[in-house]
C-alpha positions as CSV (number, residue, x, y, z in Angstrom):
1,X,-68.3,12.0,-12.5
2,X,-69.2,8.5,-11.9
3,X,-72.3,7.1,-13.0
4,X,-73.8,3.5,-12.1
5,X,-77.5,2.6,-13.1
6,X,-79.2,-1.2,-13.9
7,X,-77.7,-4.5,-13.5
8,X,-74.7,-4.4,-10.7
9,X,-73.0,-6.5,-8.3
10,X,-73.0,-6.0,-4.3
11,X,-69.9,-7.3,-2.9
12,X,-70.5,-8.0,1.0
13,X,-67.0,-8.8,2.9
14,X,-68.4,-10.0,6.5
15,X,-65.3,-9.4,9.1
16,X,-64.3,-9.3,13.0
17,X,-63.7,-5.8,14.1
18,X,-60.7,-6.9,15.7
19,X,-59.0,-8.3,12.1
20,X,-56.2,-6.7,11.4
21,X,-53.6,-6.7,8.2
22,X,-50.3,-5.1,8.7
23,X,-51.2,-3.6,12.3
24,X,-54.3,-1.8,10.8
25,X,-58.1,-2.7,10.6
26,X,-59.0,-5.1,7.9
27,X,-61.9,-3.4,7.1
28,X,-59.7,-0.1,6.5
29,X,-57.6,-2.3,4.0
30,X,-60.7,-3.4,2.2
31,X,-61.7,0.1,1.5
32,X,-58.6,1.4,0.4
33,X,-58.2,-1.3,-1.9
34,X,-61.4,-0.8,-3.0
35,X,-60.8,3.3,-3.8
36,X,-57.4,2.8,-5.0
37,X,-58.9,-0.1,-7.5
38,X,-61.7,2.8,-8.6
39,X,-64.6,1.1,-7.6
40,X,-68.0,3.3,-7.0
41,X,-67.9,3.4,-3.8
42,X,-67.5,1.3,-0.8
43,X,-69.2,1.2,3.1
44,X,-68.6,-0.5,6.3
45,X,-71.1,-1.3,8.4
46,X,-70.8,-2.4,11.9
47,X,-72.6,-4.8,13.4
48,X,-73.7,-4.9,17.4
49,X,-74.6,-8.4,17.5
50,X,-74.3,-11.6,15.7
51,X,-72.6,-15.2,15.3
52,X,-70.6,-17.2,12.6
53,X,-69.1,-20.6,12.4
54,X,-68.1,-20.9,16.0
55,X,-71.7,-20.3,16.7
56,X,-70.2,-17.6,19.5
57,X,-73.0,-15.2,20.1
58,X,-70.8,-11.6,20.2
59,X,-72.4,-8.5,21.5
60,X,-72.2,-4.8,22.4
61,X,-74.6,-5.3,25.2
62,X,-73.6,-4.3,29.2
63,X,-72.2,-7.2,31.0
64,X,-71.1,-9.1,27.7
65,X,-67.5,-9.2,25.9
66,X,-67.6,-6.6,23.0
67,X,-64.8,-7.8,20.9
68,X,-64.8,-9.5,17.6
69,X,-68.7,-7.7,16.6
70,X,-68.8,-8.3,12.6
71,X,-68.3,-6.0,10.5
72,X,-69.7,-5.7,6.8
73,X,-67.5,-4.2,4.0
74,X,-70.1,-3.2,1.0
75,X,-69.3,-2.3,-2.3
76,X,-71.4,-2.3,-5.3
77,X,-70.4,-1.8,-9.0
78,X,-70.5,-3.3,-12.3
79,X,-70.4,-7.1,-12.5
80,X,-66.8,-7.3,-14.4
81,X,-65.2,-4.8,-12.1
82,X,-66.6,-6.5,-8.7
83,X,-65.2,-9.8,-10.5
84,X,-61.7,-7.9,-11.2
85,X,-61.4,-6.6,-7.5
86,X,-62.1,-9.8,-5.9
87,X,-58.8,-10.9,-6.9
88,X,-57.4,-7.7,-4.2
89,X,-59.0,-10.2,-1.4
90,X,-57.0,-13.5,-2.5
91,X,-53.8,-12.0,0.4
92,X,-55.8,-10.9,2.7
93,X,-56.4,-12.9,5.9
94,X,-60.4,-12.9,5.4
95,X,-61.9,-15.9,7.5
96,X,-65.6,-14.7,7.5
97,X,-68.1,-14.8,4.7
98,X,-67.4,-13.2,1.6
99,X,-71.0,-12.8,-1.0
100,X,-71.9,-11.7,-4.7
101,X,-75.2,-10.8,-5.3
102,X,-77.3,-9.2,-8.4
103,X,-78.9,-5.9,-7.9
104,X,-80.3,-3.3,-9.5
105,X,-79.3,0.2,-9.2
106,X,-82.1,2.5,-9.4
107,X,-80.1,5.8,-8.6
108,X,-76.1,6.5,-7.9
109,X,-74.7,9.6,-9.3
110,X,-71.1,10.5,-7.9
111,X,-70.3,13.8,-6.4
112,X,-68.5,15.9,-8.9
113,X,-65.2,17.5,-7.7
114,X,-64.1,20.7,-8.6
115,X,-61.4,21.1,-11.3
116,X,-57.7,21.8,-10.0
């Protein structure tokens, strides 16, 4: 059973919906990568509206194109394993905002899963 508690890292991995890598969602990469690397856990949130570098206003709302929303990959784990797993982005065609930041973990305790 995994446990995490006190000083971590959250990685955020900010994406289009529409990114793809090898004919599948980039986001879906991300998390495999993420749960084949053993990381605690990892969660993708999908954004309805928002704007990047093109300064392109994207949006889920009637009347408006509803392609290329962002999308944010977040996984949080101890600093040296977030630092390890970056490395798993370096291929990847990521061209939106990638962040680190310190926080604190004030309660994470893993499912446990049943012995085979």
């Amino acid at each position: 059973m995994m446990r995490l508690h006190g000083r971590a890292l959250r990685l955020t991995i900010i994406v289009d919906d529409t990114d793809t890598w090898q004919h599948k969602p980039l986001f879906t990469e991300i998390v495999h990568r993420a749960h084949a690397f053993g990381l605690a856990g990892a969660t993708v949130f999908r954004g309805v509206e928002g704007f990047g570098e093109t300064s392109v206003v994207h949006t889920t709302r009637l009347l408006s194109m509803a392609d290329d929303l962002p999308t944010a990959v977040v996984i949080v784990d101890e600093e040296d394993r977030i630092r390890a797993f970056m490395s798993q982005l370096e291929e990847l065609p990521v061209s939106g905002l990638i962040t680190v930041q310190e926080v604190e973990v004030v309660h994470y305790k893993g499912r446990e899963t049943a012995a085979p």
